[in-house]
TORRO-569817 format. One record per residue (C-alpha): residue in three letters; residue number from 1; y negated, x, z. Coordinates in nm, 4 decimals, always signed. Layout:
<pt><resn>ALA</resn><resi>NUM</resi><yy>Y</yy><xx>X</xx><zz>Z</zz></pt>
...
***
This chain:
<pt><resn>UNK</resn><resi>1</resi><yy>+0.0000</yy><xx>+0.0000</xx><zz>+0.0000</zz></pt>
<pt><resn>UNK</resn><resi>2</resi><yy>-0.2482</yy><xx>+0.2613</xx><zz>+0.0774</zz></pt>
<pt><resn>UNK</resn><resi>3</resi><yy>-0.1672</yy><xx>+0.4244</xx><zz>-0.2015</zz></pt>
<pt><resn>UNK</resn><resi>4</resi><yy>-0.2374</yy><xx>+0.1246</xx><zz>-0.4085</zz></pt>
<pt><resn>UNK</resn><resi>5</resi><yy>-0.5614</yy><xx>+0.0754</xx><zz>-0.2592</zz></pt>
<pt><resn>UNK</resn><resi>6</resi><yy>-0.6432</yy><xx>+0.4523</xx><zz>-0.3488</zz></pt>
<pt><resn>UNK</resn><resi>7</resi><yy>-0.5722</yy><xx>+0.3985</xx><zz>-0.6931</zz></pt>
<pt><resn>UNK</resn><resi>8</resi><yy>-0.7571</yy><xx>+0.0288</xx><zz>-0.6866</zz></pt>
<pt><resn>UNK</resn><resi>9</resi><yy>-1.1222</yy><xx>+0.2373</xx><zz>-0.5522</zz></pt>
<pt><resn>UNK</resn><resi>10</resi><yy>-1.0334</yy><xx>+0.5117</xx><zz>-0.8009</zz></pt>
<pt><resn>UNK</resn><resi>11</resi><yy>-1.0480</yy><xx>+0.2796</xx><zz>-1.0966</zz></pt>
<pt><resn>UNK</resn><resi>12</resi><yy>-1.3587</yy><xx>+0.1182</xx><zz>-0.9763</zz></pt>
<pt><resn>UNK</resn><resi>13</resi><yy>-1.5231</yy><xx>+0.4335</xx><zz>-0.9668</zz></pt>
<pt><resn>UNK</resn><resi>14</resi><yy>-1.4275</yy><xx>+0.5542</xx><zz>-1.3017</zz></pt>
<pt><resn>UNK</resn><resi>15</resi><yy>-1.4794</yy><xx>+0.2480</xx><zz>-1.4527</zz></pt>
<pt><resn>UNK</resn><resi>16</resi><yy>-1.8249</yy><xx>+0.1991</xx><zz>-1.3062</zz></pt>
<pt><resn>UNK</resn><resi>17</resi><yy>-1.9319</yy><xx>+0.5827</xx><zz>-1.3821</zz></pt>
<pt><resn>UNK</resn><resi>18</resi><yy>-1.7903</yy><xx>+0.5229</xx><zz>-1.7570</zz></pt>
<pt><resn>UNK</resn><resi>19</resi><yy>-2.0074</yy><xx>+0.2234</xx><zz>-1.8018</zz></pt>
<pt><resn>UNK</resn><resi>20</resi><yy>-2.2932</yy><xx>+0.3993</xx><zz>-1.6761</zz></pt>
<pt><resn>UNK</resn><resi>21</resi><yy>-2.2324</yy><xx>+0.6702</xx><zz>-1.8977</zz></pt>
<pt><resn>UNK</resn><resi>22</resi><yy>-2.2035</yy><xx>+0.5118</xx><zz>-2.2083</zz></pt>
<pt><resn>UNK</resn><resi>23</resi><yy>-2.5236</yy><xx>+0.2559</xx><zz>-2.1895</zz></pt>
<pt><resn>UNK</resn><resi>24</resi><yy>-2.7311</yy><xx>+0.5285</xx><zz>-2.0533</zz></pt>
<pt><resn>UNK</resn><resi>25</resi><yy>-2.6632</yy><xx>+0.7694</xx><zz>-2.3303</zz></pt>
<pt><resn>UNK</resn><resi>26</resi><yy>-2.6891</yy><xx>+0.4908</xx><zz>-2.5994</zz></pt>
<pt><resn>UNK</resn><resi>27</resi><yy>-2.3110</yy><xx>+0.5286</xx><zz>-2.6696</zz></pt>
<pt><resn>UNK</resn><resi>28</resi><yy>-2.2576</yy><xx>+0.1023</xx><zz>-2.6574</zz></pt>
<pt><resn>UNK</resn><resi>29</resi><yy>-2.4877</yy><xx>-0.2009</xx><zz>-2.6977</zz></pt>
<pt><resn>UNK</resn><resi>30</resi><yy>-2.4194</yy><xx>-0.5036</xx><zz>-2.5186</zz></pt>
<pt><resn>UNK</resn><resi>31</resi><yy>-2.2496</yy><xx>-0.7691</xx><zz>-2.7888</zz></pt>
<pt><resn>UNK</resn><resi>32</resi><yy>-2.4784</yy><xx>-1.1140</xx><zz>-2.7064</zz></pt>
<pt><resn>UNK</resn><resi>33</resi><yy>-2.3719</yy><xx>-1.4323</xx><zz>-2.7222</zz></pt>
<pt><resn>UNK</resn><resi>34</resi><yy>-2.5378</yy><xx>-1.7968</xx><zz>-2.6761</zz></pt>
<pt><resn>UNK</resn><resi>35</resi><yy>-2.3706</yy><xx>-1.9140</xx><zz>-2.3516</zz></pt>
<pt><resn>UNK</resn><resi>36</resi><yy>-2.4102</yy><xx>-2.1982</xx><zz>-2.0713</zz></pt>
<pt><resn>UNK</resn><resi>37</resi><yy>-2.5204</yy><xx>-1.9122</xx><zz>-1.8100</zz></pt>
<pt><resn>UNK</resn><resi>38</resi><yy>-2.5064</yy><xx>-2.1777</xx><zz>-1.5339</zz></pt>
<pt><resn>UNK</resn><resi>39</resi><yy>-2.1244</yy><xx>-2.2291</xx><zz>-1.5934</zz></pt>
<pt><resn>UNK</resn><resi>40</resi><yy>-2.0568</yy><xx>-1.8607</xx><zz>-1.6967</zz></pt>
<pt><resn>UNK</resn><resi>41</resi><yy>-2.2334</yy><xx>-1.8028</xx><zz>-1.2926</zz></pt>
<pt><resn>UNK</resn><resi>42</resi><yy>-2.0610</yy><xx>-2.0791</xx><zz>-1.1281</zz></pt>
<pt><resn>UNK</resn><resi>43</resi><yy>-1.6945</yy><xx>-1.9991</xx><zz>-1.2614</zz></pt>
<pt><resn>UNK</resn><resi>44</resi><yy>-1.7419</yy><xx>-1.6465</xx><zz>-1.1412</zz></pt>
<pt><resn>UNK</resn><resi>45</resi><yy>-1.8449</yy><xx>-1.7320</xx><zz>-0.7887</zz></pt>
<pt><resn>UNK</resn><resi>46</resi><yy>-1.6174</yy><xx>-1.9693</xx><zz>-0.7462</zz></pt>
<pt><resn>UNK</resn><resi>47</resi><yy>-1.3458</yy><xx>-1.7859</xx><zz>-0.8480</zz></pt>
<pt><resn>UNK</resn><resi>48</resi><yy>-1.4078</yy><xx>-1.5031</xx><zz>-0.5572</zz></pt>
<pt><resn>UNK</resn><resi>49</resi><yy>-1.3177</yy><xx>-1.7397</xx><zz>-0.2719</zz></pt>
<pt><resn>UNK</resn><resi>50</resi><yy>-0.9816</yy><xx>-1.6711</xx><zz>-0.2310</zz></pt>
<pt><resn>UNK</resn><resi>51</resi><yy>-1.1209</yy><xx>-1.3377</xx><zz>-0.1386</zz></pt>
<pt><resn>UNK</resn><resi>52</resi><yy>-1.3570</yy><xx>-1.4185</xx><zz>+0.0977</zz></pt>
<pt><resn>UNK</resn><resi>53</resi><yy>-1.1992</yy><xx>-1.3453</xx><zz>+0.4185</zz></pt>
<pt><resn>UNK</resn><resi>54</resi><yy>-1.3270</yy><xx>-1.5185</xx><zz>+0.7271</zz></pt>
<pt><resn>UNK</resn><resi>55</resi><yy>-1.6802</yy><xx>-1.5863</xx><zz>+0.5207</zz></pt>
<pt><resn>UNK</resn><resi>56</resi><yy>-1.7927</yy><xx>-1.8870</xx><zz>+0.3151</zz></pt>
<pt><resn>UNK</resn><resi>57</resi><yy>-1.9020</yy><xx>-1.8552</xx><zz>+0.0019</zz></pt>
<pt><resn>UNK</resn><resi>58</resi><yy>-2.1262</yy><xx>-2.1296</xx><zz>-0.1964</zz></pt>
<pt><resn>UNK</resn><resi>59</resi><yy>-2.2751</yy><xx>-2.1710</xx><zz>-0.5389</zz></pt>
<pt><resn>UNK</resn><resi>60</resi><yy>-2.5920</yy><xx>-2.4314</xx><zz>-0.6074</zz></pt>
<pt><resn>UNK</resn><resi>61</resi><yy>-2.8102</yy><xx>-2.4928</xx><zz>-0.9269</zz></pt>
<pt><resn>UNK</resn><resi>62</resi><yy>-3.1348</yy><xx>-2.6583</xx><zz>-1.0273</zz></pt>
<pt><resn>UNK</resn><resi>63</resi><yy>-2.9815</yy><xx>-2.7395</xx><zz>-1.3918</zz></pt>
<pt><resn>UNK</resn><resi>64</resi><yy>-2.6523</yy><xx>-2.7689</xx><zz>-1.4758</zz></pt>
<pt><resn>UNK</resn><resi>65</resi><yy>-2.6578</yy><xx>-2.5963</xx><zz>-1.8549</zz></pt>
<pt><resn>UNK</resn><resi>66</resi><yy>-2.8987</yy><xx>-2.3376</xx><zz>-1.9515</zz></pt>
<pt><resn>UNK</resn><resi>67</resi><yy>-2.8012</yy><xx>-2.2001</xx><zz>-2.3115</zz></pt>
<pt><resn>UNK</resn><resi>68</resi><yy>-2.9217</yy><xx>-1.7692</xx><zz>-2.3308</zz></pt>
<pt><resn>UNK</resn><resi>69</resi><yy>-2.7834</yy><xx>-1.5009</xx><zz>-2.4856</zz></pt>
<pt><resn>UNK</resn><resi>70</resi><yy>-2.5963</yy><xx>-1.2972</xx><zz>-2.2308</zz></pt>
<pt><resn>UNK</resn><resi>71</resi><yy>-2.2680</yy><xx>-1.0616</xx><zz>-2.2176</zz></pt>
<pt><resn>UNK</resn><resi>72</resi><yy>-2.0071</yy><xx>-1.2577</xx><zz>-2.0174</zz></pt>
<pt><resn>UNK</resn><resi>73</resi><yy>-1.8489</yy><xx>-0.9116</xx><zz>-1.9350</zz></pt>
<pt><resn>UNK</resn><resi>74</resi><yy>-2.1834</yy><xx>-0.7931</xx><zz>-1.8198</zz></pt>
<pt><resn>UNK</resn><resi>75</resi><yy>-2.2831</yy><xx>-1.1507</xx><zz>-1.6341</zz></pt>
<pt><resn>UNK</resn><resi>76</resi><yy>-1.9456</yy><xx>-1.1125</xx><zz>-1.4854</zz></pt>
<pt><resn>UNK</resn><resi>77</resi><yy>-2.0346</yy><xx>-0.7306</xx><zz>-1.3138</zz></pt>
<pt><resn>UNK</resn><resi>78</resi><yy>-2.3539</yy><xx>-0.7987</xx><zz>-1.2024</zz></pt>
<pt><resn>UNK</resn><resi>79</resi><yy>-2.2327</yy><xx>-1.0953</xx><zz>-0.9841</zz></pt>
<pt><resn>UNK</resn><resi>80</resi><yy>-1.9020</yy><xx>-0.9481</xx><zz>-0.8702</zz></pt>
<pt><resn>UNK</resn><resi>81</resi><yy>-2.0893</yy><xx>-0.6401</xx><zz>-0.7591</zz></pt>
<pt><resn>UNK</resn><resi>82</resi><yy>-2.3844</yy><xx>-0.8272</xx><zz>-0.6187</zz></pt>
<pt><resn>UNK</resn><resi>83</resi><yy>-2.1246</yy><xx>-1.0597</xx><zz>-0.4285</zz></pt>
<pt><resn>UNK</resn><resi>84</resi><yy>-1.9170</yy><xx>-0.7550</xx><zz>-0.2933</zz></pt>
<pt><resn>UNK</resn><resi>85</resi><yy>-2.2464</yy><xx>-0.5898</xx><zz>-0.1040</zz></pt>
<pt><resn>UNK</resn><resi>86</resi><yy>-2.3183</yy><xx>-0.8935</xx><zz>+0.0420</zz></pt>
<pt><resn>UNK</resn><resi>87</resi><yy>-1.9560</yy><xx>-0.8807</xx><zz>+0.1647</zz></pt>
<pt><resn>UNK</resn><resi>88</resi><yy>-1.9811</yy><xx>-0.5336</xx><zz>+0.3149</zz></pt>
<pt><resn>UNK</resn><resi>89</resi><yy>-2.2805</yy><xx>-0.6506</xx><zz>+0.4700</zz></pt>
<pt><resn>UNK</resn><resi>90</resi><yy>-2.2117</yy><xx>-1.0031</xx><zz>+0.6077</zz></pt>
<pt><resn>UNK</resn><resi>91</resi><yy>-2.1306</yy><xx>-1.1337</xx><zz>+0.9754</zz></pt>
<pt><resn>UNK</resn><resi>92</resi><yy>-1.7638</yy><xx>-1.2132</xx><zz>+1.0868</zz></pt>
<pt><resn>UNK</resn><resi>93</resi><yy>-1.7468</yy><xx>-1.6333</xx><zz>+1.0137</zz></pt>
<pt><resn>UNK</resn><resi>94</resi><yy>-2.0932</yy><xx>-1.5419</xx><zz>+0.7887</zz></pt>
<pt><resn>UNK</resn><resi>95</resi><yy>-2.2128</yy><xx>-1.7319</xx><zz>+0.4764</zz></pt>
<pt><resn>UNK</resn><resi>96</resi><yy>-2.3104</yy><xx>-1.5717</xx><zz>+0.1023</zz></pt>
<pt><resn>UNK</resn><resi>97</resi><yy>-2.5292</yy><xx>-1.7899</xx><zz>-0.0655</zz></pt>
<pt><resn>UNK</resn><resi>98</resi><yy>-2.5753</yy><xx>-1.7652</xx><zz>-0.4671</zz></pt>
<pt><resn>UNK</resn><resi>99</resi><yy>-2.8802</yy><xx>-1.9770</xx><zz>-0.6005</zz></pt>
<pt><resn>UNK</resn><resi>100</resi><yy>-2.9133</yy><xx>-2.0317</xx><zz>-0.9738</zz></pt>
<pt><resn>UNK</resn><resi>101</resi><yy>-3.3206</yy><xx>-2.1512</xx><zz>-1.0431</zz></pt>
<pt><resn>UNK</resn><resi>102</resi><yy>-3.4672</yy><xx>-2.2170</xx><zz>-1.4014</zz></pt>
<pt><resn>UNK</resn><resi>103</resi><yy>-3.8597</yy><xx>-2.1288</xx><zz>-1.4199</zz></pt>
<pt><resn>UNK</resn><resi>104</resi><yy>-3.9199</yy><xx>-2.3204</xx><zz>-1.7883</zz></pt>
<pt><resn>UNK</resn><resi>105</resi><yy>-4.3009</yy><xx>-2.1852</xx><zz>-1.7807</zz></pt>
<pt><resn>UNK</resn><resi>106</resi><yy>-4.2126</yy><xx>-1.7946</xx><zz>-1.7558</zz></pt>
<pt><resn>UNK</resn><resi>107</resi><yy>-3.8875</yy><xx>-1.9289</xx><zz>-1.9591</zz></pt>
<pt><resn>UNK</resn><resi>108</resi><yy>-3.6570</yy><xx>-1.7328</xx><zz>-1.7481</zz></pt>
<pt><resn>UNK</resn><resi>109</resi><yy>-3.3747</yy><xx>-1.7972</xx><zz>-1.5423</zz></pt>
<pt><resn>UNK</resn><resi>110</resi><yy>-3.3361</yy><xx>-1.6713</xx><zz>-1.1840</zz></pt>
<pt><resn>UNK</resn><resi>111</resi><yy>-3.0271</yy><xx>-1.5841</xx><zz>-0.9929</zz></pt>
<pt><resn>UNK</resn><resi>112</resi><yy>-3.0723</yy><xx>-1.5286</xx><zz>-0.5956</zz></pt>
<pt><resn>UNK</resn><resi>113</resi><yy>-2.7800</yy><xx>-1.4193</xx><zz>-0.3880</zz></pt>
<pt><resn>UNK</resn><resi>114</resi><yy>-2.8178</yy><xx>-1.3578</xx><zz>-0.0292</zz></pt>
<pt><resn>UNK</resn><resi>115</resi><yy>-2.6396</yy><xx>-1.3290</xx><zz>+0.2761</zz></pt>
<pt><resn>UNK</resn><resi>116</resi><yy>-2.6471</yy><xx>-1.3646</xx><zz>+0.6254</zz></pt>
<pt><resn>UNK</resn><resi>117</resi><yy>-2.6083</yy><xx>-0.9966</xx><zz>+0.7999</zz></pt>
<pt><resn>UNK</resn><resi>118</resi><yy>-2.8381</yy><xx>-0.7102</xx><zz>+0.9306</zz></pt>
<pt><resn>UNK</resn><resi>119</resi><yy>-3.1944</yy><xx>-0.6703</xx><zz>+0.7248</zz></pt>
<pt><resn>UNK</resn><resi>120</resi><yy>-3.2377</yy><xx>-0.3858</xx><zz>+0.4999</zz></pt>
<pt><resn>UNK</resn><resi>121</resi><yy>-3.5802</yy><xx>-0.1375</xx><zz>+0.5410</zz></pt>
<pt><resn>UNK</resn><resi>122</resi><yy>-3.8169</yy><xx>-0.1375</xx><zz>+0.3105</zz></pt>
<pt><resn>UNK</resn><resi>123</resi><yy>-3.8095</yy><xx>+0.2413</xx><zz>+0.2760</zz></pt>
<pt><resn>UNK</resn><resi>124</resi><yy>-3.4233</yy><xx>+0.2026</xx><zz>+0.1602</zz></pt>
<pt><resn>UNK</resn><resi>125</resi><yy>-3.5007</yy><xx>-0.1031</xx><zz>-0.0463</zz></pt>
<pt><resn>UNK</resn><resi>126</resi><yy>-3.6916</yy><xx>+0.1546</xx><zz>-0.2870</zz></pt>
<pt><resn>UNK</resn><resi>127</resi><yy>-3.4260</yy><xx>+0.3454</xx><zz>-0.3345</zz></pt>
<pt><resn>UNK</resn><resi>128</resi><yy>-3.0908</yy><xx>+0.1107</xx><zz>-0.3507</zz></pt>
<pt><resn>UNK</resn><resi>129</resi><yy>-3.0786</yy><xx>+0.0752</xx><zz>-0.7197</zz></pt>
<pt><resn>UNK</resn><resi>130</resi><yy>-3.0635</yy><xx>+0.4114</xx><zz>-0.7731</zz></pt>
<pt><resn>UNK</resn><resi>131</resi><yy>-2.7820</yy><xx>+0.6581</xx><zz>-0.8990</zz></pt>
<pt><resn>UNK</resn><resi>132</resi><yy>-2.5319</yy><xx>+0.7674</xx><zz>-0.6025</zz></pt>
<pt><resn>UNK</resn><resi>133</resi><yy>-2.7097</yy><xx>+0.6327</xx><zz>-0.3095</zz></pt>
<pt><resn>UNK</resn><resi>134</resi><yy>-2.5454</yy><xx>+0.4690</xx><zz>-0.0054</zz></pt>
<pt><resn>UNK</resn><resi>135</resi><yy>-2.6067</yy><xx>+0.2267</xx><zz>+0.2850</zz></pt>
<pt><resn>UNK</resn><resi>136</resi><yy>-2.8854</yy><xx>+0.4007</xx><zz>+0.5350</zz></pt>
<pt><resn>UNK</resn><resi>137</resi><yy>-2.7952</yy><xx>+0.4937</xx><zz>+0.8870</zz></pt>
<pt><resn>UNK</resn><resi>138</resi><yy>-2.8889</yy><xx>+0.1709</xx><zz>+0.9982</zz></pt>
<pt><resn>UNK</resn><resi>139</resi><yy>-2.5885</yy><xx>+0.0156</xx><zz>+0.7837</zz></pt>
<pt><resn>UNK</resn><resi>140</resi><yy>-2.3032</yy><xx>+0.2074</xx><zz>+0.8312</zz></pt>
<pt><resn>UNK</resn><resi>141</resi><yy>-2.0286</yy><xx>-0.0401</xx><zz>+0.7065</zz></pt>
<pt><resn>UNK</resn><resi>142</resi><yy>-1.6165</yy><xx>-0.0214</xx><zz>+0.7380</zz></pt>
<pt><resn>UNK</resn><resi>143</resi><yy>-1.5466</yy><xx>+0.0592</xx><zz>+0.3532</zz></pt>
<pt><resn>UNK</resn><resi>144</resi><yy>-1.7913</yy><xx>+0.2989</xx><zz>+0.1817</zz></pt>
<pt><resn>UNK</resn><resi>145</resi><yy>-1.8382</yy><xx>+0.2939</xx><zz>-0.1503</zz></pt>
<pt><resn>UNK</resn><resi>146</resi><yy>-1.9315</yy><xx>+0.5198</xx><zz>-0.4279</zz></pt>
<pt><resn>UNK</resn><resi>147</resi><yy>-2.3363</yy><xx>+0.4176</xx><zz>-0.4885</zz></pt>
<pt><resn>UNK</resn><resi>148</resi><yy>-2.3034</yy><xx>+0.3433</xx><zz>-0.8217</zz></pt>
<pt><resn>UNK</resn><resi>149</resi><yy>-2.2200</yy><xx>+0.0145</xx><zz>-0.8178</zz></pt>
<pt><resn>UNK</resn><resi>150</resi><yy>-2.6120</yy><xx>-0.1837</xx><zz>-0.8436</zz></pt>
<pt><resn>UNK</resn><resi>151</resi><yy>-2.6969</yy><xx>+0.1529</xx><zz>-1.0246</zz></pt>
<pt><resn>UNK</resn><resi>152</resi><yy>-2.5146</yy><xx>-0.0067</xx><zz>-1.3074</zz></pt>
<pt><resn>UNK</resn><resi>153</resi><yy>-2.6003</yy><xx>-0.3603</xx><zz>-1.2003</zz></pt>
<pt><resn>UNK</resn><resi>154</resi><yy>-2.9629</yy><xx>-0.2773</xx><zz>-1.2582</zz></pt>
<pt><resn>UNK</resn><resi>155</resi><yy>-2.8612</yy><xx>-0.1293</xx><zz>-1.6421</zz></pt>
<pt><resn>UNK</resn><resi>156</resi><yy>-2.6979</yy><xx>-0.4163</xx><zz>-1.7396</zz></pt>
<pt><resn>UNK</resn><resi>157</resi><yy>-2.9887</yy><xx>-0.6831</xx><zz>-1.6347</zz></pt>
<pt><resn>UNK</resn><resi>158</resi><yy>-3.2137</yy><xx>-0.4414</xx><zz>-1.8105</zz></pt>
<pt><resn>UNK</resn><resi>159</resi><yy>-2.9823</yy><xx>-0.4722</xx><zz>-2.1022</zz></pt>
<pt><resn>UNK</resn><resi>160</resi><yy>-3.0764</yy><xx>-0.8486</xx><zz>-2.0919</zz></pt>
<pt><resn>UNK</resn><resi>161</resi><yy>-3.4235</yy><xx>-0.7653</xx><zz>-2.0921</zz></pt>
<pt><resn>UNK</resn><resi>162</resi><yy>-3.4067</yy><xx>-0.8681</xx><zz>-1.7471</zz></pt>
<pt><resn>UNK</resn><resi>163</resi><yy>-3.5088</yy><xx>-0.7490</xx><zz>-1.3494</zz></pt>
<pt><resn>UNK</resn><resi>164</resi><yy>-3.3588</yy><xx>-0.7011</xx><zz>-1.0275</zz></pt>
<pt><resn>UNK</resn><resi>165</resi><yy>-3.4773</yy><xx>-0.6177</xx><zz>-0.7320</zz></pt>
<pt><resn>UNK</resn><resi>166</resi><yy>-3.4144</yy><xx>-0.6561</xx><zz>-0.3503</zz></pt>
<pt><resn>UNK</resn><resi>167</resi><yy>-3.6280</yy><xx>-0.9176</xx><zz>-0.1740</zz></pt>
<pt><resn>UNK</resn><resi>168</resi><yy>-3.7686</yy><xx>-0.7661</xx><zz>+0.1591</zz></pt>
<pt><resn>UNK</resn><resi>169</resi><yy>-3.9986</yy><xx>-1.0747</xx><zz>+0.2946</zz></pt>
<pt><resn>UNK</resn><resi>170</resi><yy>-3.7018</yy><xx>-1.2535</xx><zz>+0.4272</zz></pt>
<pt><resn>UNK</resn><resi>171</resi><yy>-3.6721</yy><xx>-1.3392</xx><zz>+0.7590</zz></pt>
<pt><resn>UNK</resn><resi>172</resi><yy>-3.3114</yy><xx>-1.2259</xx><zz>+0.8412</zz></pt>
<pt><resn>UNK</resn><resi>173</resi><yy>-3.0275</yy><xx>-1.1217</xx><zz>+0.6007</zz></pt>
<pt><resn>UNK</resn><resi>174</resi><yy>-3.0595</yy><xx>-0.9446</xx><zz>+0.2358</zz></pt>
<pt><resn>UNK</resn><resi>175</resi><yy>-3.1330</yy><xx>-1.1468</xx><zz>-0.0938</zz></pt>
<pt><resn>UNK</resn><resi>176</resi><yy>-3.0500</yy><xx>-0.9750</xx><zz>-0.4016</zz></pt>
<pt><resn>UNK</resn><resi>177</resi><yy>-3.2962</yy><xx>-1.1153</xx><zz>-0.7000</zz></pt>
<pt><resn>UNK</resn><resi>178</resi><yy>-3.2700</yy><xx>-1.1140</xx><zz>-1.0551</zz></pt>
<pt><resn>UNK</resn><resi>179</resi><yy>-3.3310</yy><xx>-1.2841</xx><zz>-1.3915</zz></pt>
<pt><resn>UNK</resn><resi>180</resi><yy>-3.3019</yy><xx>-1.3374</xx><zz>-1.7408</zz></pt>
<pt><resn>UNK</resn><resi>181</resi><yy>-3.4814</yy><xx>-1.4498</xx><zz>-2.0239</zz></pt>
<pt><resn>UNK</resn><resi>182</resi><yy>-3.4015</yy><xx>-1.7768</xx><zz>-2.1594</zz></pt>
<pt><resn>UNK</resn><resi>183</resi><yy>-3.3581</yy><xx>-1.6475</xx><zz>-2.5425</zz></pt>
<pt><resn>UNK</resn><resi>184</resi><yy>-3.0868</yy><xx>-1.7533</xx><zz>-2.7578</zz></pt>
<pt><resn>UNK</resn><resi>185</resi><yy>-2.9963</yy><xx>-1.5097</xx><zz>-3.0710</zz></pt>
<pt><resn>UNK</resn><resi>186</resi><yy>-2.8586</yy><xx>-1.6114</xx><zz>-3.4290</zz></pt>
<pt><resn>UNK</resn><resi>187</resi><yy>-2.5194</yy><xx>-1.6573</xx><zz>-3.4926</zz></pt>
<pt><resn>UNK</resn><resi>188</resi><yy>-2.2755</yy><xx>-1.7939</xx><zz>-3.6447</zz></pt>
<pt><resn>UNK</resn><resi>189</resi><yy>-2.1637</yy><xx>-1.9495</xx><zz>-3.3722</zz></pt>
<pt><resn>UNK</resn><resi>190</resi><yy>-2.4721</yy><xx>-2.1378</xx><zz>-3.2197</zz></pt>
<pt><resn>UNK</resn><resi>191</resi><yy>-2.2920</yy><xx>-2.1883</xx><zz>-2.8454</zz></pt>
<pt><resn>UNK</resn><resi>192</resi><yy>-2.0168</yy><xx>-1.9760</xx><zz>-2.7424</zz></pt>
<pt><resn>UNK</resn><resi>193</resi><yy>-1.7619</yy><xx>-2.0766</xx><zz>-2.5074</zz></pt>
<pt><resn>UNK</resn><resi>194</resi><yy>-1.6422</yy><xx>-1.9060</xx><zz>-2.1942</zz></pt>
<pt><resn>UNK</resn><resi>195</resi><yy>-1.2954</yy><xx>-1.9133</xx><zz>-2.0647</zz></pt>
<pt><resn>UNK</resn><resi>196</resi><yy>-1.2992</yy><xx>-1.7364</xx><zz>-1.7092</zz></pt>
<pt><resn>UNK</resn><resi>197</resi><yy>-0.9144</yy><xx>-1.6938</xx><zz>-1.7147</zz></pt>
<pt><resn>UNK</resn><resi>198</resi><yy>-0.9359</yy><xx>-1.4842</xx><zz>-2.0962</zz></pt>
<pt><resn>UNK</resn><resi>199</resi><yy>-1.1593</yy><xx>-1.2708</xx><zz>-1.8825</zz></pt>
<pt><resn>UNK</resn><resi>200</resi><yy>-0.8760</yy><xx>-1.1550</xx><zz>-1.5851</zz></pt>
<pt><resn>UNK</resn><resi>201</resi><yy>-1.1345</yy><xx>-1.2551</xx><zz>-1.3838</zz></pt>
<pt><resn>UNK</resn><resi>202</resi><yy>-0.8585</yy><xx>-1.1643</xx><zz>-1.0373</zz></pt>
<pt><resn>UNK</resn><resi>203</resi><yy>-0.7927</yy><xx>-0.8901</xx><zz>-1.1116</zz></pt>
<pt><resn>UNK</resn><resi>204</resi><yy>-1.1863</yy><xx>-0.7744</xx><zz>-1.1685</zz></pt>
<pt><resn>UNK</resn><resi>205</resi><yy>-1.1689</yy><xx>-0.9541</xx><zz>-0.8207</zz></pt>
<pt><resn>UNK</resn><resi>206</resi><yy>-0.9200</yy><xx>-0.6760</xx><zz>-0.7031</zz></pt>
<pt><resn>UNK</resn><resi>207</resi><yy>-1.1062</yy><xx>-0.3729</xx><zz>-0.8401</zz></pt>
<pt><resn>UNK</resn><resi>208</resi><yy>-1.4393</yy><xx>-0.5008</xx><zz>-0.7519</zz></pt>
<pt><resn>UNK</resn><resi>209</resi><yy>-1.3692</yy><xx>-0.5811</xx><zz>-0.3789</zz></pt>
<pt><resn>UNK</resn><resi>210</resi><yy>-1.1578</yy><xx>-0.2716</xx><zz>-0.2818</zz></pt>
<pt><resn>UNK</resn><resi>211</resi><yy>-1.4214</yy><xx>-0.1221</xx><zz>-0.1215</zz></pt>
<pt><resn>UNK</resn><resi>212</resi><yy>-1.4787</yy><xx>-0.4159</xx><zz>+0.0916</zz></pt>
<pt><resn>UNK</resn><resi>213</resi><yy>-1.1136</yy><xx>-0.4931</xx><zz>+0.2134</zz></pt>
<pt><resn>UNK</resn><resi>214</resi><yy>-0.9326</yy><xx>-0.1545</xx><zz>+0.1242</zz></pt>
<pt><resn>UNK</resn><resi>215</resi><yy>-1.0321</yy><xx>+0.1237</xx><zz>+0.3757</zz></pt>
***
């Protein structure tokens, strides 16, 4: 088993530092495709709550179908990743709370996922999206992970001419923000469809939260 889990954090880390590589070097372009976001969001959150362990887990929306171009791959990492910090970060018995909100002046659509644990500092709130860097001495966690992982969460919003960012005027807990334009692209196909279960969604479960519940 522990060697199993080994392997499990291994992959995550060379998949996540491959990724990395190849957008920031211009190797790969993100294929777009017109997609219900809402569904595409709601499908992935709901699909992590068999591994939410003693935490609850809840998904809420302003609009139920929101057509954009977007990556499902891509959609799929960002919340994954954004879920599994709160998880590291979150009371025993606490909640994680993901918010989908459509602004149709700035056309963009906002995603907000917070949680109920310790606050994080300003000072370290500057830095989290960077390359490599870890929870602060304030937030020493269980399972450590590599610091890569919103890195690459930040690349691939930016790749949807999007922005993320951590939200520091909250009273208690950490909310994660980001958004995306709502721009659709021409296709042949004007609205794609996505199938959560053609995109091994558990086992991206598995990889993505082994530095959560694998120590």
């Amino acid at each position: 088993m522990l060697r199993k889990a080994c392997a499990i954090r291994v992959l995550r880390l060379v998949n996540n530092i491959l990724d990395t590589t190849k957008f920031d070097n211009g190797y790969e372009e993100l294929k777009l495709g017109n997609y219900n976001i809402v569904s595409i969001i709601e499908d992935i959150v709901l699909s992590t709550s068999d591994y939410i362990k003693n935490k609850k887990i809840t998904f809420d929306t302003d609009e139920e179908e929101v057509i954009l171009a977007c990556n499902p791959d891509a959609i799929e990492k960002i919340i994954l990743n954004l879920i599994s910090n709160s998880l590291k970060f979150t009371n025993e018995n606490g909640q994680i709370e993901v918010d989908v909100k459509v602004n149709h002046e700035e056309e963009k659509l906002f995603v907000y996922v917070r949680n109920d644990g310790p606050p994080i500092s300003k000072e370290y709130s500057e830095k989290i999206f960077d390359r490599f860097v870890q929870a602060d001495n304030n937030l020493r966690r269980v399972s450590e992970g590599s610091g890569i992982g919103l890195y690459l969460v930040r690349l691939l919003v930016q790749m949807h001419n999007g922005e993320i960012w951590l939200n520091t005027d909250v009273k208690e807990g950490v909310e994660f923000i980001f958004y995306i334009p709502i721009k659709t692209i021409n296709s042949i196909d004007d609205i794609m469809l996505y199938n959560i279960e053609d995109h091994s969604i558990m086992d991206k479960c598995s990889i993505e939260f082994s530095d959560v519940y694998f120590t």
